[in-house]
ChimeraX commands (.cxc) that place a marker at each C-alpha (Angstrom):
marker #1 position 0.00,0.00,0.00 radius 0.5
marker #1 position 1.34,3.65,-0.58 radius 0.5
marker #1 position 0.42,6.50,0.90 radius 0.5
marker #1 position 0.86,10.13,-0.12 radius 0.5
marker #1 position 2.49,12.55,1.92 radius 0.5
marker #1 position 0.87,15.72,2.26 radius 0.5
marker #1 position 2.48,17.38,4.54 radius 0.5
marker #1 position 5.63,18.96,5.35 radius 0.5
marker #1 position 7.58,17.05,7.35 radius 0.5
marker #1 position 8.93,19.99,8.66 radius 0.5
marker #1 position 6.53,22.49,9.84 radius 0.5
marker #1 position 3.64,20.44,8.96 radius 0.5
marker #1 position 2.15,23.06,6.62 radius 0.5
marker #1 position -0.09,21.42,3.23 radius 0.5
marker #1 position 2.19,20.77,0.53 radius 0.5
marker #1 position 0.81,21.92,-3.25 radius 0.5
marker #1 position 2.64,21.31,-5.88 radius 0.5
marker #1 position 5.02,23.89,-7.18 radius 0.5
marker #1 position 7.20,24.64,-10.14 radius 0.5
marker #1 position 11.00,25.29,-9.14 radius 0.5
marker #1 position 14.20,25.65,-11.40 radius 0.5
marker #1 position 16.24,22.57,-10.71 radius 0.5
marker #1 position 19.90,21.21,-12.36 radius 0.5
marker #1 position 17.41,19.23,-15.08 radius 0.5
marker #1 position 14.76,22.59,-15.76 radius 0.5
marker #1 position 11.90,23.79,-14.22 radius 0.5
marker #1 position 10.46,20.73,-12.57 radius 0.5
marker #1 position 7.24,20.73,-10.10 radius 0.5
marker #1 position 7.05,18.77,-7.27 radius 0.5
marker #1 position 5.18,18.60,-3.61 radius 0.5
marker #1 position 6.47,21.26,-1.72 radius 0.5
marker #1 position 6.33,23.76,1.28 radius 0.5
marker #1 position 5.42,26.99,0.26 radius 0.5
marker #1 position 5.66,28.25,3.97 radius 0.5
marker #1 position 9.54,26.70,4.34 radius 0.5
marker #1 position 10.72,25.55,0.94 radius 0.5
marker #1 position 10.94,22.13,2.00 radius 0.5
marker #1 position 10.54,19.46,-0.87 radius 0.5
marker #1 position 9.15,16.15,-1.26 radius 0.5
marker #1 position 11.33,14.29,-3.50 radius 0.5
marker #1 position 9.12,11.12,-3.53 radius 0.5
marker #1 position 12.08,9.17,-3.81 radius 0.5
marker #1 position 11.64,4.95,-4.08 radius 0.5
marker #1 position 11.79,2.43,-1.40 radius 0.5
marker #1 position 14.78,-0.04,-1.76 radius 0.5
marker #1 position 12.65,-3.48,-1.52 radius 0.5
marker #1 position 14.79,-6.67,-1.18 radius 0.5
marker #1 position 13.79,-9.90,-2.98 radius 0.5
marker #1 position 15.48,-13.37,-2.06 radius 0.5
marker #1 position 15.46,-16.84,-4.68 radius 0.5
marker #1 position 15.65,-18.66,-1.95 radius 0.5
marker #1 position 17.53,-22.22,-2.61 radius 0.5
marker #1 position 17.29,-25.22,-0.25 radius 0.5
marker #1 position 18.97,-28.25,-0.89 radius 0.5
marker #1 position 18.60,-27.66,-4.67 radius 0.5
marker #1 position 15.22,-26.42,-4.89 radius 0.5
marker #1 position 13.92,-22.89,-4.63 radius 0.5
marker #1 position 11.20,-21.69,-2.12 radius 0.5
marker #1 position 8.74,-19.86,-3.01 radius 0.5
marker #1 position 6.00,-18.71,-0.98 radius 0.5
marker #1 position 2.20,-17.32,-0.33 radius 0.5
marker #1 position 1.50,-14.03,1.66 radius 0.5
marker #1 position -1.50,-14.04,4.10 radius 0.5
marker #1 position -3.01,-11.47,1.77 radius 0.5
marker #1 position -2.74,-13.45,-1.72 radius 0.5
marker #1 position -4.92,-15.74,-3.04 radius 0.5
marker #1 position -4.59,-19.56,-2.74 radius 0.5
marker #1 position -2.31,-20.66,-5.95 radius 0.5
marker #1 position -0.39,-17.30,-6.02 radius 0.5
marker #1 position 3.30,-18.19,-4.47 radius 0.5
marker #1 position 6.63,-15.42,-5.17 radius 0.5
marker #1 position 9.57,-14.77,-3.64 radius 0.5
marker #1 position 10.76,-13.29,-0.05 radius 0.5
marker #1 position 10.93,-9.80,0.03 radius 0.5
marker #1 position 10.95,-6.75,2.64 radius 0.5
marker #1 position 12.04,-3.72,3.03 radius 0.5
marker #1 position 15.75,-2.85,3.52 radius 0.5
marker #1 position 16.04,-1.13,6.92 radius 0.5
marker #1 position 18.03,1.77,7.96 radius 0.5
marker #1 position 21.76,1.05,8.23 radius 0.5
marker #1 position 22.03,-2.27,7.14 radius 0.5
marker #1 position 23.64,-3.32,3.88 radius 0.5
marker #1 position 21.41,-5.04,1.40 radius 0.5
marker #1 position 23.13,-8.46,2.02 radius 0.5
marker #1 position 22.78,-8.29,5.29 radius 0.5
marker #1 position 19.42,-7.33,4.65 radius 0.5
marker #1 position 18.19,-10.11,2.41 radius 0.5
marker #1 position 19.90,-12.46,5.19 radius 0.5
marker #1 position 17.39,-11.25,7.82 radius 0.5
marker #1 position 14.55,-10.84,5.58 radius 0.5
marker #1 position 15.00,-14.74,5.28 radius 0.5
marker #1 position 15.55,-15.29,8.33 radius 0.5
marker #1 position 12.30,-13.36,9.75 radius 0.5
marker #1 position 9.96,-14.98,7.27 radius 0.5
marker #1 position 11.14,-18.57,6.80 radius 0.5
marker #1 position 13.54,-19.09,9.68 radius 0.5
marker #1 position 16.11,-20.22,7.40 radius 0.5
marker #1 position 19.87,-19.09,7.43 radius 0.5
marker #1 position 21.27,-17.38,4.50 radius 0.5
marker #1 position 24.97,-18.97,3.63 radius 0.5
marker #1 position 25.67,-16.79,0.87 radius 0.5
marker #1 position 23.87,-13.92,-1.33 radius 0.5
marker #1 position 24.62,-12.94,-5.08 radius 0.5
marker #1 position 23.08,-9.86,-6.28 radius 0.5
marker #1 position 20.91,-10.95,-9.36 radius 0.5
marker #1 position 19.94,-6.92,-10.46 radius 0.5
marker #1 position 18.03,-4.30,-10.28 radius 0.5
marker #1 position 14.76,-4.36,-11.00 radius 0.5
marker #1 position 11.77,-1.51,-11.27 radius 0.5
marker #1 position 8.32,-1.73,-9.58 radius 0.5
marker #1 position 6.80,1.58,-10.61 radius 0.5
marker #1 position 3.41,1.04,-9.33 radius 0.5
marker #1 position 4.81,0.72,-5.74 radius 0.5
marker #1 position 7.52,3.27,-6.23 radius 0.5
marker #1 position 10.45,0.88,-5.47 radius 0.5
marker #1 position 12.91,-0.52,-6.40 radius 0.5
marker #1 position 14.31,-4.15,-6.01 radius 0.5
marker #1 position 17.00,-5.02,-5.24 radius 0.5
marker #1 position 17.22,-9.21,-5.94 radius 0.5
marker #1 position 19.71,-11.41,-5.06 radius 0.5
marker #1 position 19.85,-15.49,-5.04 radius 0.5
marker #1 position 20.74,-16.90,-1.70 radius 0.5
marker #1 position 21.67,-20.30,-0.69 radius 0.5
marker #1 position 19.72,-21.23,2.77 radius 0.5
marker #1 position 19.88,-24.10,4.98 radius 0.5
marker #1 position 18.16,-25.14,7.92 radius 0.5
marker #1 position 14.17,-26.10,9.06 radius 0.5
marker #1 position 11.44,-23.96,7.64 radius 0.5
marker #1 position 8.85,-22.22,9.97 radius 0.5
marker #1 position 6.93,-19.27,8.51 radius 0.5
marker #1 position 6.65,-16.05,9.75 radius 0.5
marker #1 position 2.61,-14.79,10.32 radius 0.5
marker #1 position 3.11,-13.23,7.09 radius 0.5
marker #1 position 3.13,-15.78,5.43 radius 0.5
marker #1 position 0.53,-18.75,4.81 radius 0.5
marker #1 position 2.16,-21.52,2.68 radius 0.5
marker #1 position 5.56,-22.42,1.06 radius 0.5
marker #1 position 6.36,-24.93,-2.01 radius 0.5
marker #1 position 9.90,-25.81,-3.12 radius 0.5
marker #1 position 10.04,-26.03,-6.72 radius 0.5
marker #1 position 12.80,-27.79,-9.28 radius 0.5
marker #1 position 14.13,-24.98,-11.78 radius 0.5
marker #1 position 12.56,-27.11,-14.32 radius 0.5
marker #1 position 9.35,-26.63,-12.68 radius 0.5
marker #1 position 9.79,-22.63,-11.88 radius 0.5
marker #1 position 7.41,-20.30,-13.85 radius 0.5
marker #1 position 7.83,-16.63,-14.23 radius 0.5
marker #1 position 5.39,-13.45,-13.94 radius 0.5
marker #1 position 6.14,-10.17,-15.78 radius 0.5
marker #1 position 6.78,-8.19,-12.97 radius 0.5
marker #1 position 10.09,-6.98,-10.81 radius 0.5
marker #1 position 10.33,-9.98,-8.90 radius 0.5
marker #1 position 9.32,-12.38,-11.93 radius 0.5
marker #1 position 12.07,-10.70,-14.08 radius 0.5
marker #1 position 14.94,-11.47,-11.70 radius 0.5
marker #1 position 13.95,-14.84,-11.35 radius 0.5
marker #1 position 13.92,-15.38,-14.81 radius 0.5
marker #1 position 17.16,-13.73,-14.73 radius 0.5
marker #1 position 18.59,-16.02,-12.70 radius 0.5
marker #1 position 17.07,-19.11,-14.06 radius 0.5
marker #1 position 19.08,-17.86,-17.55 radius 0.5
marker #1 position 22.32,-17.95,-15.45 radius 0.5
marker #1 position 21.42,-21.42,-14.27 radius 0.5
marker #1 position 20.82,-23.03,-17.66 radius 0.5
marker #1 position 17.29,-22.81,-17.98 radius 0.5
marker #1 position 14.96,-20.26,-20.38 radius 0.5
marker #1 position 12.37,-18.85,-18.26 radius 0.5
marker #1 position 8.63,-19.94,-18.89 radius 0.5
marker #1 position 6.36,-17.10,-18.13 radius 0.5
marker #1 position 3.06,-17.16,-17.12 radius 0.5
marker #1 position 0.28,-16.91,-20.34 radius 0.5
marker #1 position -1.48,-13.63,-20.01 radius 0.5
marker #1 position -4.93,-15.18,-18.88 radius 0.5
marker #1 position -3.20,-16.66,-16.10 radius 0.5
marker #1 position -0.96,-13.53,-15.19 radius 0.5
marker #1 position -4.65,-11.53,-15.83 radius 0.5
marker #1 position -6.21,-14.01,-12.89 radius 0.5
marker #1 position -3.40,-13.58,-10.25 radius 0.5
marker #1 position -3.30,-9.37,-10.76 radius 0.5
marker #1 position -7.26,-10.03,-10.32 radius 0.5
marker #1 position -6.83,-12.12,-7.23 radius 0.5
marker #1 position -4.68,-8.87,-5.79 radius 0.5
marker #1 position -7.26,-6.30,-6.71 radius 0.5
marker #1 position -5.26,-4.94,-9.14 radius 0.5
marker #1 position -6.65,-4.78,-12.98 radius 0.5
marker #1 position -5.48,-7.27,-15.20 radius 0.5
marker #1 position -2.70,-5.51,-16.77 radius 0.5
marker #1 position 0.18,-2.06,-15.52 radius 0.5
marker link #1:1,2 radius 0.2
marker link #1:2,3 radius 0.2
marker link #1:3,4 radius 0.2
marker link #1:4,5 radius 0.2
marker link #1:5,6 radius 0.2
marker link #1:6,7 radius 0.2
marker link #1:7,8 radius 0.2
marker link #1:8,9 radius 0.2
marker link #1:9,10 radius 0.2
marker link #1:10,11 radius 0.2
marker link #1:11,12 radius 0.2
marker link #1:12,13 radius 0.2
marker link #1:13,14 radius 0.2
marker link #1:14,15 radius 0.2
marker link #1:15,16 radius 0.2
marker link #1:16,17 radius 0.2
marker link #1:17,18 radius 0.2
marker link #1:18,19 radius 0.2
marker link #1:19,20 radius 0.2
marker link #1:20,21 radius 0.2
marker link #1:21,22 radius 0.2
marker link #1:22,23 radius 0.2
marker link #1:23,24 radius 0.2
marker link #1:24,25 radius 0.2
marker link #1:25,26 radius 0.2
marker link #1:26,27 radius 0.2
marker link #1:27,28 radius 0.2
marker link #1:28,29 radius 0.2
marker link #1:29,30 radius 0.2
marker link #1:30,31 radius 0.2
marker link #1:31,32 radius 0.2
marker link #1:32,33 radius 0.2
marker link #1:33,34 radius 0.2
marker link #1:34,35 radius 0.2
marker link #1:35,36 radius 0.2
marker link #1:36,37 radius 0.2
marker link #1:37,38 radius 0.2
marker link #1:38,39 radius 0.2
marker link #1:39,40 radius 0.2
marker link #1:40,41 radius 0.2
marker link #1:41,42 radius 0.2
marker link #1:42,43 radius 0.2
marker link #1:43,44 radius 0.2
marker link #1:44,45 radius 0.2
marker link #1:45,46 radius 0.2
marker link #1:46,47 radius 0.2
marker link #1:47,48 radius 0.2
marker link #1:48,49 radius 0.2
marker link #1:49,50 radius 0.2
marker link #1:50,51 radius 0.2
marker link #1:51,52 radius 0.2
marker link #1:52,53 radius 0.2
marker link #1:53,54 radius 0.2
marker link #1:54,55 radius 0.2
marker link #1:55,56 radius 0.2
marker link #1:56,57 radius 0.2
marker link #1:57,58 radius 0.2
marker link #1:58,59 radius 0.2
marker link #1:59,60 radius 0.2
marker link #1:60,61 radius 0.2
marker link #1:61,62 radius 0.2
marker link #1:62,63 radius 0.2
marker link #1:63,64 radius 0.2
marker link #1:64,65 radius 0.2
marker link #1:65,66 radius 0.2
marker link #1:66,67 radius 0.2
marker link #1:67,68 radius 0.2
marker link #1:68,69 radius 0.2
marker link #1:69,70 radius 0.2
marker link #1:70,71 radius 0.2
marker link #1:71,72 radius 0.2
marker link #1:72,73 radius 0.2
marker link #1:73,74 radius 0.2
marker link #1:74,75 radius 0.2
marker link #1:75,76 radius 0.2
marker link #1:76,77 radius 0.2
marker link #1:77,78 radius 0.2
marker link #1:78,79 radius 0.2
marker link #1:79,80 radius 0.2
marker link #1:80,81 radius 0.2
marker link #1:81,82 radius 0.2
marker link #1:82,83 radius 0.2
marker link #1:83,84 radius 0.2
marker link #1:84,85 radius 0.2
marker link #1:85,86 radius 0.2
marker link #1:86,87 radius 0.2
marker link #1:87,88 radius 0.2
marker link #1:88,89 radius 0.2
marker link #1:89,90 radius 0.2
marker link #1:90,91 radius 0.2
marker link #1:91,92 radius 0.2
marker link #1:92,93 radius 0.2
marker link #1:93,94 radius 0.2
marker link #1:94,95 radius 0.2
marker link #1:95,96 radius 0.2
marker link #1:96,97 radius 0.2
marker link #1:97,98 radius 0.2
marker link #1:98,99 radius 0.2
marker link #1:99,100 radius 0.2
marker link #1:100,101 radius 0.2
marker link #1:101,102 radius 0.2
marker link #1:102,103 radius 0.2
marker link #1:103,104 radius 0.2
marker link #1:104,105 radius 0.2
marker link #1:105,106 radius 0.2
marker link #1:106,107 radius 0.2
marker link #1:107,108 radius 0.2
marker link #1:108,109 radius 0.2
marker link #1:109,110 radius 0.2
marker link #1:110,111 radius 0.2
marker link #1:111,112 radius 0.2
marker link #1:112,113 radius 0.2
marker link #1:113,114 radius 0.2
marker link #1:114,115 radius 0.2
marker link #1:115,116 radius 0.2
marker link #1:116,117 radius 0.2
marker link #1:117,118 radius 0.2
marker link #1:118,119 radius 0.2
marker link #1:119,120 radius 0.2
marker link #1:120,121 radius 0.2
marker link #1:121,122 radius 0.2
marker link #1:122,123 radius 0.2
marker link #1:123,124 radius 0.2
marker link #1:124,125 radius 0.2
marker link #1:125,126 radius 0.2
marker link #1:126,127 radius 0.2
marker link #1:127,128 radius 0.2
marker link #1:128,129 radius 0.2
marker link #1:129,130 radius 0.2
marker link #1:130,131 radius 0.2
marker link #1:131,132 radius 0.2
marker link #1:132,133 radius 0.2
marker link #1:133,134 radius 0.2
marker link #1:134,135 radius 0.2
marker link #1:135,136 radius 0.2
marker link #1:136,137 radius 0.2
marker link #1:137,138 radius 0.2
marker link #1:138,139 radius 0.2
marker link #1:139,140 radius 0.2
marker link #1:140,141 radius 0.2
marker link #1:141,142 radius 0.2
marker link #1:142,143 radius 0.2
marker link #1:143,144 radius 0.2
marker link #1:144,145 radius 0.2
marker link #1:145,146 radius 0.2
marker link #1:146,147 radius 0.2
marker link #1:147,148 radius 0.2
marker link #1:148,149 radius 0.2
marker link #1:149,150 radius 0.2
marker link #1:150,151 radius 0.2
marker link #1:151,152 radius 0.2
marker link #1:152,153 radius 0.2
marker link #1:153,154 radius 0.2
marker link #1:154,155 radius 0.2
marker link #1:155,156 radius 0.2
marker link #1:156,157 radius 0.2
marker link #1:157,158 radius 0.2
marker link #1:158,159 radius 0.2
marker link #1:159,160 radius 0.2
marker link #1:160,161 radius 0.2
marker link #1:161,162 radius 0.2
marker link #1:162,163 radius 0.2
marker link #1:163,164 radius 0.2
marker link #1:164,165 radius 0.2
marker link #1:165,166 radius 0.2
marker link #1:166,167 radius 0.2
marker link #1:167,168 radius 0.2
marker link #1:168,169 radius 0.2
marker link #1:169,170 radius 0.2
marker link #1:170,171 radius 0.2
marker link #1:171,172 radius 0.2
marker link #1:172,173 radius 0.2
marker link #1:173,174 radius 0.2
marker link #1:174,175 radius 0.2
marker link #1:175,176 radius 0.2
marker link #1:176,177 radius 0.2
marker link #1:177,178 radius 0.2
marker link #1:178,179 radius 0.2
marker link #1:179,180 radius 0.2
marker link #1:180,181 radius 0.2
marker link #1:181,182 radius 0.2
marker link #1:182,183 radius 0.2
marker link #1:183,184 radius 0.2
marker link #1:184,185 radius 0.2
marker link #1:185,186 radius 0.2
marker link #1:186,187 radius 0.2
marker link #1:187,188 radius 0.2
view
């Protein structure tokens, strides 16, 4: 969920939106017209783990998703961590597993959100127990992995491509059905 800030963080005034000269132009943006101060409405760094346990990826089901939709662990990257250690305690918090290493797989966008993600593959060992988060796991072959055209989706196909294996994305009718089961419409 986003939410929109409309007020100054600073002296709490209403922001409006305002033209300003900037290094790139004239550019408007939310600002303070009693104190200048501006919103810059930068994006969230968002960490997303392929998770890899004995071989096999996990992927998994948020409380909030429907039944058959399963992705990959993410959460936010908190204030003055790195994003390894990040992605290590993401895993940690929602599977209980223990992160033995992390490669960065890229950068990928999420403009509807306003983030960015930042995905790496991790290798993980140790007993699953899910966080209240999450509802359900699976652990899939990379044979067996399918893709969706979104951030998260595009670094796991990614890193299936590194691995050997051309990514198999799910058909539009069946990408249309899990946006739908989200709320969202069936297509950005």
């Amino acid at each position: 969920m986003q939410h929109e800030t409309r007020f100054c963080t600073h002296c709490a005034t209403p922001l409006a939106r305002i033209r300003q000269a900037e290094d790139g132009g004239d550019v408007e943006r939310l600002r303070c017209p009693a104190c200048g101060w501006t919103h810059w409405s930068n994006p969230t760094p968002v960490l997303a783990a392929i998770v890899e346990v004995n071989g096999q990826v996990l992927l998994a089901r948020n409380a909030a998703w429907p039944a058959k939709m399963f992705a990959l662990i993410t959460g936010f990257m908190e204030a003055g961590e790195s994003p390894q250690d990040g992605i290590a305690r993401e895993v940690k918090e929602e599977t209980n597993l223990d992160v033995r290493s992390a490669t960065l797989v890229g950068a990928y966008e999420f403009l509807r959100m306003n983030q960015v993600i930042i995905a790496y593959h991790v290798v993980a060992e140790g007993q699953v127990q899910l966080s209240p988060e999450l509802l359900d796991y699976r652990l899939y072959d990379l044979p067996d992995l399918r893709c969706w055209p979104a951030g998260t989706g595009y670094a796991l196909a990614d890193w299936l491509r590194t691995r050997g294996h051309e990514p198999v994305f799910f058909t539009e009718e069946e990408n249309a059905e899990r946006r739908r089961g989200l709320g969202l419409p069936p297509k950005d």
